[in-house]
C-alpha positions as protocol buffer text, in pm:
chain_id: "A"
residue {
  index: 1
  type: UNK
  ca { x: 8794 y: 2191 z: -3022 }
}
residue {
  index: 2
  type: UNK
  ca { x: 8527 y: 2414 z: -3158 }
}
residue {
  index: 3
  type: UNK
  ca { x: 8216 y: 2444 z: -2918 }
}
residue {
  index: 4
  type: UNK
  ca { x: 7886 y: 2211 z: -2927 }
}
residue {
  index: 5
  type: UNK
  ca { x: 7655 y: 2432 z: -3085 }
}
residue {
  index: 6
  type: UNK
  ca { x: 7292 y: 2531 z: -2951 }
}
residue {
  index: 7
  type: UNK
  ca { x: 7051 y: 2229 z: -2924 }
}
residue {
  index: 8
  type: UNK
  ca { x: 6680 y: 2345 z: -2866 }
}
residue {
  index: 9
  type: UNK
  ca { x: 6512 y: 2204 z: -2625 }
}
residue {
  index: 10
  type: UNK
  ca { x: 6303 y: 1898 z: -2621 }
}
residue {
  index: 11
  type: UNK
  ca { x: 5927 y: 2039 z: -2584 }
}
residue {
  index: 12
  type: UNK
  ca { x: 6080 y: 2309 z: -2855 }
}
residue {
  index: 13
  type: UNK
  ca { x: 6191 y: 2017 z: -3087 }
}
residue {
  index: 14
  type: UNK
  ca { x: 5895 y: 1793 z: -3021 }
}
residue {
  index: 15
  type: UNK
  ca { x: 5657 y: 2088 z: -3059 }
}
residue {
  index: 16
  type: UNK
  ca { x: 5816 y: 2201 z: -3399 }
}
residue {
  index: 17
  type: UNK
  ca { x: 5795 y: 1817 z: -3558 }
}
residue {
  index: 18
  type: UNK
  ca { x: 5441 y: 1842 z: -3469 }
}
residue {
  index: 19
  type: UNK
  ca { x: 5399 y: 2162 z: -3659 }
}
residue {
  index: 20
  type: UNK
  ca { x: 5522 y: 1948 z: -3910 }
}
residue {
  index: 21
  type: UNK
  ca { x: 5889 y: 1953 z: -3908 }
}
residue {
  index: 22
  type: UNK
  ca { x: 6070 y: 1574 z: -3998 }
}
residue {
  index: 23
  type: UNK
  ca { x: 6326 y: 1474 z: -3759 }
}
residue {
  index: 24
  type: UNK
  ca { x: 6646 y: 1273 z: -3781 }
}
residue {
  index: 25
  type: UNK
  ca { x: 6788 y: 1165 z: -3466 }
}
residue {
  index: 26
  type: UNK
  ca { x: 7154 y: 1088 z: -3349 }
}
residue {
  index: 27
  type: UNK
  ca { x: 7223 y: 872 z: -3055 }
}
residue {
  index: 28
  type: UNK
  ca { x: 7580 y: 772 z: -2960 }
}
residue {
  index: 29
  type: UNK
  ca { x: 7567 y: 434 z: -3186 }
}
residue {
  index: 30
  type: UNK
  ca { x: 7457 y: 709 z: -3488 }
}
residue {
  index: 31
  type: UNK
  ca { x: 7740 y: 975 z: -3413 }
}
residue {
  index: 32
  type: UNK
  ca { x: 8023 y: 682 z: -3341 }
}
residue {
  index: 33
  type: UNK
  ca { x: 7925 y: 567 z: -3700 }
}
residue {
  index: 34
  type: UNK
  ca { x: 7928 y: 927 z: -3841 }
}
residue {
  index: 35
  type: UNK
  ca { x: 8247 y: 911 z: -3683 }
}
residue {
  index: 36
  type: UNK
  ca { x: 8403 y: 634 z: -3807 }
}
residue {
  index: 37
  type: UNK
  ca { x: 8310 y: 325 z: -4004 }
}
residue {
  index: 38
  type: UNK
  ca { x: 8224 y: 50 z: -3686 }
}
residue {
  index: 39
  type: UNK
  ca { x: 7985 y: -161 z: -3557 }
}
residue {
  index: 40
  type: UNK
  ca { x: 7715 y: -96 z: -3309 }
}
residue {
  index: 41
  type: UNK
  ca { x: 7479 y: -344 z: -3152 }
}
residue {
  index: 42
  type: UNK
  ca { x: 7202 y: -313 z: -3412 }
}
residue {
  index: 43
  type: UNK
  ca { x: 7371 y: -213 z: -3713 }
}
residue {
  index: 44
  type: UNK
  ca { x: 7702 y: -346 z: -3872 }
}
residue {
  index: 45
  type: UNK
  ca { x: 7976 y: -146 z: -3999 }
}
residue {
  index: 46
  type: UNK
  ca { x: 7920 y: 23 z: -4334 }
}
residue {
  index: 47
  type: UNK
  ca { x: 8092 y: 298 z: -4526 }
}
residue {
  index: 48
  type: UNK
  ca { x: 7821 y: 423 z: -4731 }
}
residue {
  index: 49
  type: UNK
  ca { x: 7588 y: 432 z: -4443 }
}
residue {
  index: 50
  type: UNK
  ca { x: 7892 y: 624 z: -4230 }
}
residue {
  index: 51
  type: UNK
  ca { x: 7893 y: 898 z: -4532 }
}
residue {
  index: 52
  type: UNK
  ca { x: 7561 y: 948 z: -4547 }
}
residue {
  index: 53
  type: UNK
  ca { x: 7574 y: 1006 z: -4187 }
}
residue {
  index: 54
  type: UNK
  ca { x: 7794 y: 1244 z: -4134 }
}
residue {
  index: 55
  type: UNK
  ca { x: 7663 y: 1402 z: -4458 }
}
residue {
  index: 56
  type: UNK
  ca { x: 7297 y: 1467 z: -4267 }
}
residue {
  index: 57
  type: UNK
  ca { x: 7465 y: 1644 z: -3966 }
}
residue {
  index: 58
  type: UNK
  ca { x: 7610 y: 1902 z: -4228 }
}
residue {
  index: 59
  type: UNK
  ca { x: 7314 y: 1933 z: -4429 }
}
residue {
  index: 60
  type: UNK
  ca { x: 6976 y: 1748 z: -4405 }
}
residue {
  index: 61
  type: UNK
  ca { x: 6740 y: 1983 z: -4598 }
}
residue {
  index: 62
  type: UNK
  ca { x: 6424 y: 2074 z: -4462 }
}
residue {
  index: 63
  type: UNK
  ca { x: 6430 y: 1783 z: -4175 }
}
residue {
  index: 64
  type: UNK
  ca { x: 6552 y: 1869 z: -3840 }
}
residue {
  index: 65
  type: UNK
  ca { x: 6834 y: 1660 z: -3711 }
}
residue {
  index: 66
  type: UNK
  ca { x: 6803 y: 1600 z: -3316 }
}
residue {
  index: 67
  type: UNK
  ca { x: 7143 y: 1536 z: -3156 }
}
residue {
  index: 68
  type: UNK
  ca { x: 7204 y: 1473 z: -2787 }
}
residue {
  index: 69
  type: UNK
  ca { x: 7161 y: 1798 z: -2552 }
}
residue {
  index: 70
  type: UNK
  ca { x: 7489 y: 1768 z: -2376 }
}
residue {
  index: 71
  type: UNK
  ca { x: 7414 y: 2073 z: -2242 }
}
residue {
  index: 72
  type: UNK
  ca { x: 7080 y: 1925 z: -2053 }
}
residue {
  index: 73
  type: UNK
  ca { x: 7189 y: 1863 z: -1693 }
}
residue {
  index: 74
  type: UNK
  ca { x: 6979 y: 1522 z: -1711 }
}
residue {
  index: 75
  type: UNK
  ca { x: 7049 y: 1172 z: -1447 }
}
residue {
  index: 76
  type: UNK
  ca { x: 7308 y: 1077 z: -1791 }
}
residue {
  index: 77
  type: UNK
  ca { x: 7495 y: 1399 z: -1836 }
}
residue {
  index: 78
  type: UNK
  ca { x: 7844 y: 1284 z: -1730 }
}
residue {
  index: 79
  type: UNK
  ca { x: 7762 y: 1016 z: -2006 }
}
residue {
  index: 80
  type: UNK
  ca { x: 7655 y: 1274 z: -2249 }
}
residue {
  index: 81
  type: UNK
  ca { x: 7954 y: 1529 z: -2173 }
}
residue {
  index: 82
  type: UNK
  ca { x: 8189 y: 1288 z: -2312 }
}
residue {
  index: 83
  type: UNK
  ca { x: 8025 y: 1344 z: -2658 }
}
residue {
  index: 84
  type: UNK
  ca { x: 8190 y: 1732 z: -2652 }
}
residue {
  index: 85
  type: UNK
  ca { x: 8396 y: 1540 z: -2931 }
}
residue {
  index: 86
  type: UNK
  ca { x: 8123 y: 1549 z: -3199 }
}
residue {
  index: 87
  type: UNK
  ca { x: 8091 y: 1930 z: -3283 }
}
residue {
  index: 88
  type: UNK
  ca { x: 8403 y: 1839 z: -3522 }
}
residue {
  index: 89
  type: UNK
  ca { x: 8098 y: 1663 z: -3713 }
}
residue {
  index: 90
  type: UNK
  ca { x: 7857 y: 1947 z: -3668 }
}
residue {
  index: 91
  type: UNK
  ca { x: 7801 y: 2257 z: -3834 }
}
residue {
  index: 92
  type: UNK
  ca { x: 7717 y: 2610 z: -3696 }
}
residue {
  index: 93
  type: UNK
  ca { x: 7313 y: 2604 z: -3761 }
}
residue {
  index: 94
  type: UNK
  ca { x: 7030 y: 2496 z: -3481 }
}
residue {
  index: 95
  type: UNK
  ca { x: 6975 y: 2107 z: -3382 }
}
residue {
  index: 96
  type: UNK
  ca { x: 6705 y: 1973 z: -3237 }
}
residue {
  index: 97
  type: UNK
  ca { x: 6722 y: 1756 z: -2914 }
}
residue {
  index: 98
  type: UNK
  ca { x: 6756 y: 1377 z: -2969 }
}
residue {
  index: 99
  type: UNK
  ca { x: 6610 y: 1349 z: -2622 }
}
residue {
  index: 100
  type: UNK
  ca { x: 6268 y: 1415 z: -2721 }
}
residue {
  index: 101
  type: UNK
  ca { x: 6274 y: 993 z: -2754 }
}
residue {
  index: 102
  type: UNK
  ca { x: 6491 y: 931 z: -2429 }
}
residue {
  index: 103
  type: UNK
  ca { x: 6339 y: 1038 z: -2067 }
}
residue {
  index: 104
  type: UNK
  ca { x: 6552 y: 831 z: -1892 }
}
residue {
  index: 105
  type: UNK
  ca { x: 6819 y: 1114 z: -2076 }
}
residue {
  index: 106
  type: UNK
  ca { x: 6559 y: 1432 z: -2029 }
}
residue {
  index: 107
  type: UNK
  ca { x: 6328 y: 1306 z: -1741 }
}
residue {
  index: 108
  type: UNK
  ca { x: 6199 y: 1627 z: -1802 }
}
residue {
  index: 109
  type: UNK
  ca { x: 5958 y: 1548 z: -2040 }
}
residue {
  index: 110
  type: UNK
  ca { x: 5801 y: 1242 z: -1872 }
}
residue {
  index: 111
  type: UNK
  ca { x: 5487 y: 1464 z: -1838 }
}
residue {
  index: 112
  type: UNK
  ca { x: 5142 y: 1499 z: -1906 }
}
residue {
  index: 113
  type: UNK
  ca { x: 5141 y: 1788 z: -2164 }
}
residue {
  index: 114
  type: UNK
  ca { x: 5448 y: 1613 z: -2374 }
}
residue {
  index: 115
  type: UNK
  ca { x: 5339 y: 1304 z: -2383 }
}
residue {
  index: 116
  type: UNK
  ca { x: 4985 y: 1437 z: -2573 }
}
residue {
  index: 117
  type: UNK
  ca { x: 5214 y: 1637 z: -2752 }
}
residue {
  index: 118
  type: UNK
  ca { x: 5357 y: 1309 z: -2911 }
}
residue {
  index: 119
  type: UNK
  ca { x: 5004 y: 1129 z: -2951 }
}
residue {
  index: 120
  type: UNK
  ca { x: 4895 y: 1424 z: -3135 }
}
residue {
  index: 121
  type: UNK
  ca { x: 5122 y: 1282 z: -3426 }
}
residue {
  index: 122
  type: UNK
  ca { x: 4890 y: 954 z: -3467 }
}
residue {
  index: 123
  type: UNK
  ca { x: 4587 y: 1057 z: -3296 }
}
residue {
  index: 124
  type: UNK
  ca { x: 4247 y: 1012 z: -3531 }
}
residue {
  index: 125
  type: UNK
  ca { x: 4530 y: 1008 z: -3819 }
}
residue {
  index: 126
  type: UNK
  ca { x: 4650 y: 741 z: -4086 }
}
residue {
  index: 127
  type: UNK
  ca { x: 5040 y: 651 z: -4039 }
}
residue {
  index: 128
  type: UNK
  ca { x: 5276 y: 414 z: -4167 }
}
residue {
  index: 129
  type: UNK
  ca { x: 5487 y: 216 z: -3914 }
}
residue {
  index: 130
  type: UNK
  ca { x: 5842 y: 149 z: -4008 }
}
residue {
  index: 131
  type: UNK
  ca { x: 6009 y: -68 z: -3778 }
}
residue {
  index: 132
  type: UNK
  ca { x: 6163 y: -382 z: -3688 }
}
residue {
  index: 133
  type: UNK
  ca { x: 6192 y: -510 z: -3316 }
}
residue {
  index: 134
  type: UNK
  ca { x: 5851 y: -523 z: -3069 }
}
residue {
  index: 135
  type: UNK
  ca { x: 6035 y: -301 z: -2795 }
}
residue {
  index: 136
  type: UNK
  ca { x: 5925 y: 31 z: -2941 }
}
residue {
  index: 137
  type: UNK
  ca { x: 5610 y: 100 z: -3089 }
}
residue {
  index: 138
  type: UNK
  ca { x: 5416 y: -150 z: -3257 }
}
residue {
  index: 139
  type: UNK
  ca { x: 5076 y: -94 z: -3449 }
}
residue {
  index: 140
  type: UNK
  ca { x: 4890 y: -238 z: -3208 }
}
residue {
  index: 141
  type: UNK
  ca { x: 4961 y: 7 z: -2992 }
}
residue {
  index: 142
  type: UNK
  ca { x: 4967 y: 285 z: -3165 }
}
residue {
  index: 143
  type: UNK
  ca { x: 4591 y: 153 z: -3254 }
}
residue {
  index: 144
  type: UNK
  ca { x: 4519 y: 136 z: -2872 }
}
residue {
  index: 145
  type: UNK
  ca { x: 4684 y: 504 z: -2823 }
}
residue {
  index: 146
  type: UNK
  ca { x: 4421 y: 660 z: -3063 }
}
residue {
  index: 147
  type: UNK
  ca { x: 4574 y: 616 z: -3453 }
}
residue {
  index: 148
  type: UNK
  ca { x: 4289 y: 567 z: -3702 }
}
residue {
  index: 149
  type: UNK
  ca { x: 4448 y: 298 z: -3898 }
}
residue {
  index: 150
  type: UNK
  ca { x: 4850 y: 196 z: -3920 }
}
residue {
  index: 151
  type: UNK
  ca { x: 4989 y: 65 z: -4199 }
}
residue {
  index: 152
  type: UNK
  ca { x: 5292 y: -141 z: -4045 }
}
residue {
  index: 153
  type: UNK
  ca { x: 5637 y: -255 z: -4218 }
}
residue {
  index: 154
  type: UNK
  ca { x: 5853 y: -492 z: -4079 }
}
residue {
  index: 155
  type: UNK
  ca { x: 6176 y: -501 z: -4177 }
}
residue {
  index: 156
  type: UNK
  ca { x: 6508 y: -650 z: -4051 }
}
residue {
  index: 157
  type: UNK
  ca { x: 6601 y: -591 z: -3673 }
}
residue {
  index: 158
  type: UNK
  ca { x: 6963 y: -614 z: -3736 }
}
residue {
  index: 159
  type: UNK
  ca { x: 7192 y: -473 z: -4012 }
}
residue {
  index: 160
  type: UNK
  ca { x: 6840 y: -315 z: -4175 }
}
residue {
  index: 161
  type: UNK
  ca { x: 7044 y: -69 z: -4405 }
}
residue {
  index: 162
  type: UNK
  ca { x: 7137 y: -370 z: -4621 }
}
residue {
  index: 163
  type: UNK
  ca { x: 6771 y: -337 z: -4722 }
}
residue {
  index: 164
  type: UNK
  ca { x: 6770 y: 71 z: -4744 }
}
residue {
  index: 165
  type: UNK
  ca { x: 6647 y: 36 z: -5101 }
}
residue {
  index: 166
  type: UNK
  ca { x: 6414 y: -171 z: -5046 }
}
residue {
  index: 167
  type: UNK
  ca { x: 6258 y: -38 z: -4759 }
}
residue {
  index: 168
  type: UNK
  ca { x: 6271 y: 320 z: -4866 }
}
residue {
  index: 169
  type: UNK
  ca { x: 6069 y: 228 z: -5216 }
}
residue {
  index: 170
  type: UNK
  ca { x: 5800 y: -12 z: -4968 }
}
residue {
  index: 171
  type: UNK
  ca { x: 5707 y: 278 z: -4719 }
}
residue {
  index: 172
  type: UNK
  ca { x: 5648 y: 509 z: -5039 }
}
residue {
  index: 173
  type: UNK
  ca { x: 5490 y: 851 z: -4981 }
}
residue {
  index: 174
  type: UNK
  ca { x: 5274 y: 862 z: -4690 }
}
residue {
  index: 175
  type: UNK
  ca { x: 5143 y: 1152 z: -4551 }
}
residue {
  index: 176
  type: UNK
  ca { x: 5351 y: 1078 z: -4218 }
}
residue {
  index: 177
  type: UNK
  ca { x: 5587 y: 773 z: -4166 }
}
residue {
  index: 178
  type: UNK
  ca { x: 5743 y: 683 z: -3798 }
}
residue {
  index: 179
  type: UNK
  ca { x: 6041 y: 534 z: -3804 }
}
residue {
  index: 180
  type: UNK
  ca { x: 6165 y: 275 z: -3529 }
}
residue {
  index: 181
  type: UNK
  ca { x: 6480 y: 133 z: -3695 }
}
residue {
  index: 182
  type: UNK
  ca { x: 6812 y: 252 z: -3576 }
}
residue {
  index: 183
  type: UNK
  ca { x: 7052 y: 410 z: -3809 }
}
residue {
  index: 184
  type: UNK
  ca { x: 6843 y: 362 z: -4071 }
}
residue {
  index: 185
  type: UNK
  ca { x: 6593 y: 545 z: -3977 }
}
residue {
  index: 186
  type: UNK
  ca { x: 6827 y: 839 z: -3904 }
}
residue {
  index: 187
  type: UNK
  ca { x: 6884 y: 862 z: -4321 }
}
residue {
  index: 188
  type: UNK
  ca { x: 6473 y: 770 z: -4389 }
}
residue {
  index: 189
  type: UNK
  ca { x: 6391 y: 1077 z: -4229 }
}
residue {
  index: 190
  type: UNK
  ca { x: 6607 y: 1289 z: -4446 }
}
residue {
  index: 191
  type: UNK
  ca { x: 6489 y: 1082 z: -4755 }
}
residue {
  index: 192
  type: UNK
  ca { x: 6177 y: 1091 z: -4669 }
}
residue {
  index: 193
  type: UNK
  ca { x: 6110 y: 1429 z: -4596 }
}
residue {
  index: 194
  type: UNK
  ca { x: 6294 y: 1523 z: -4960 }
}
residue {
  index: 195
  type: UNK
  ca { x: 5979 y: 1296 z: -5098 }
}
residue {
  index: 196
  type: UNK
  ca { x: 5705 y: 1543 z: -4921 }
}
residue {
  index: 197
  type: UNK
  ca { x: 5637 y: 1292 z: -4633 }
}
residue {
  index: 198
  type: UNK
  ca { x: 5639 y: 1373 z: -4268 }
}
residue {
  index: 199
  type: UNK
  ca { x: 5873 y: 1161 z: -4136 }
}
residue {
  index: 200
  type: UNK
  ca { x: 5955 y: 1121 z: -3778 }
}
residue {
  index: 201
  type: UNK
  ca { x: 6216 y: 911 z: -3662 }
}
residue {
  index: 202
  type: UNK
  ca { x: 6094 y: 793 z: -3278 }
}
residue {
  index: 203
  type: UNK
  ca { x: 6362 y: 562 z: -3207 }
}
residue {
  index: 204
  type: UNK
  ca { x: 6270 y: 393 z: -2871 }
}
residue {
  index: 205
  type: UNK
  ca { x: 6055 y: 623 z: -2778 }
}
residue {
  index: 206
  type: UNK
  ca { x: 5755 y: 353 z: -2742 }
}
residue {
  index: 207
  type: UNK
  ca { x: 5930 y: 149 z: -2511 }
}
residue {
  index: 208
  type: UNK
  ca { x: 5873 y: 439 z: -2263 }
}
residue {
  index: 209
  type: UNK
  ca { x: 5544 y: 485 z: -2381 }
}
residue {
  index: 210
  type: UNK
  ca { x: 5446 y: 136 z: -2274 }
}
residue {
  index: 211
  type: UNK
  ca { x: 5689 y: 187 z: -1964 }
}
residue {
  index: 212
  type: UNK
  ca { x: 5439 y: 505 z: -1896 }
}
residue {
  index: 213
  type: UNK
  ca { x: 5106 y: 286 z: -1907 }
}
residue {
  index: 214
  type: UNK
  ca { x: 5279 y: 17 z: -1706 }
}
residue {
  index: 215
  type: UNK
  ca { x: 5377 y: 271 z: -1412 }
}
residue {
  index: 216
  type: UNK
  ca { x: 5720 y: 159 z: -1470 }
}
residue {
  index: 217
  type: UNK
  ca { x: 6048 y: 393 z: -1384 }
}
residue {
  index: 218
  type: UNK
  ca { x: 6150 y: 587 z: -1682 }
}
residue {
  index: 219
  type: UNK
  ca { x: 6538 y: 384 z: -1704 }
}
residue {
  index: 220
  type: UNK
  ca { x: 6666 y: 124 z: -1954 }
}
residue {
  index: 221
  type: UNK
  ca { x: 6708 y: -218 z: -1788 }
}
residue {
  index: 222
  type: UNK
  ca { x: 6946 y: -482 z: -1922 }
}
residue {
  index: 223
  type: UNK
  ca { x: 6653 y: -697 z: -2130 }
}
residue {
  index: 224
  type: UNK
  ca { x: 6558 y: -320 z: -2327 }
}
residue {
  index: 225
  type: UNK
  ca { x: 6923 y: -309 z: -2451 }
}
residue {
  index: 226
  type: UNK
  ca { x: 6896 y: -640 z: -2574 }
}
residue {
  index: 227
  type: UNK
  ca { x: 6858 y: -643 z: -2974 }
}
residue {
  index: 228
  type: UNK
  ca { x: 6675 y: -989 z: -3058 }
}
């Protein structure tokens, strides 16, 4: 098996998408369908979306694809470890960390200094919203956390990449897009960013945002996994 290659770190990846950088981000449900076609809890089984997956982890242009840091010696690396299997699907050129979304993975960067880091991509700034459950962010609360105005698309919370076309031709070309929408947001990114828009794909990463304001511990519970 050829070796897992070099992953920056999370403050390196988070501080180059705010220099401008878009980011597309695997999580195991994204690499098991770069894998193979199969279903995951959000997103059926598809074989164009599986392509263009494991097509972005060879080449995504100028976006920066974020892959778990298996090398991180986070609370979930034993999980992680078991992923050694993906560098077949990777190619021998930096990644970014897929953990800049996922302090419960990198509790590292539950802290003061990142977490302005990541407002600084709304703050006193115009964005559009892509997403399509509540449990991430929402643009009410990006509107509470300091973003000028949001302009917020909805679209389906399962199997969304039945509606790639559609959704992809709705968000347009923003100045910067965040993307909370699985799989699919994984290829907007990429699509995006070939369009001149910063796109940033943030995953779940506003579910620990609110967790932050709450004073709740930084760890998925049972009702987060739940996909409505």
């Amino acid at each position: 098996m050829k070796p897992y290659p070099r992953v920056l770190s999370e403050f390196d990846t988070m501080r180059a998408v705010v220099g401008g950088r878009s980011l597309s981000r695997y999580g195991d449900g994204e690499l098991r369908q770069a894998d193979r076609v199969c279903n995951i809890k959000p997103q059926v089984a598809d074989a164009a979306l599986t392509a263009r997956l494991r097509a972005i982890l060879l080449d995504s242009g100028a976006c920066l694809v974020g892959i778990p840091n298996i090398h991180d010696p986070g609370p979930k690396a034993v999980h992680w470890n078991t992923y050694q299997w993906a560098s077949k699907l990777l190619a021998d050129r930096p990644y970014g960390s897929a953990f800049v979304t996922r302090p419960d993975s990198a509790p590292w960067i539950n802290d003061d200094a990142y977490w302005t880091l990541v407002q600084s991509l709304w703050l006193n700034k115009s964005v559009t919203l892509v997403r399509g459950q509540q449990k991430s962010f929402t643009a009410d609360v990006l509107l509470e956390a300091g973003a000028s105005e949001v302009r917020e698309i909805l679209a389906p919370v399962r199997d969304a990449w039945a509606n790639y076309a559609e959704i992809l031709a709705e968000i347009g070309t923003p100045e910067t897009a965040l993307l909370c929408l699985g799989p699919t947001a994984t290829v907007l990114a990429v699509d995006l960013c070939a369009k001149g828009v910063h796109a940033v794909d943030l995953g779940h990463l506003g579910m620990f945002w609110k967790k932050r304001l709450r004073g709740l511990p930084m760890w998925v519970t049972p009702d987060d996994k739940a996909v409505a």
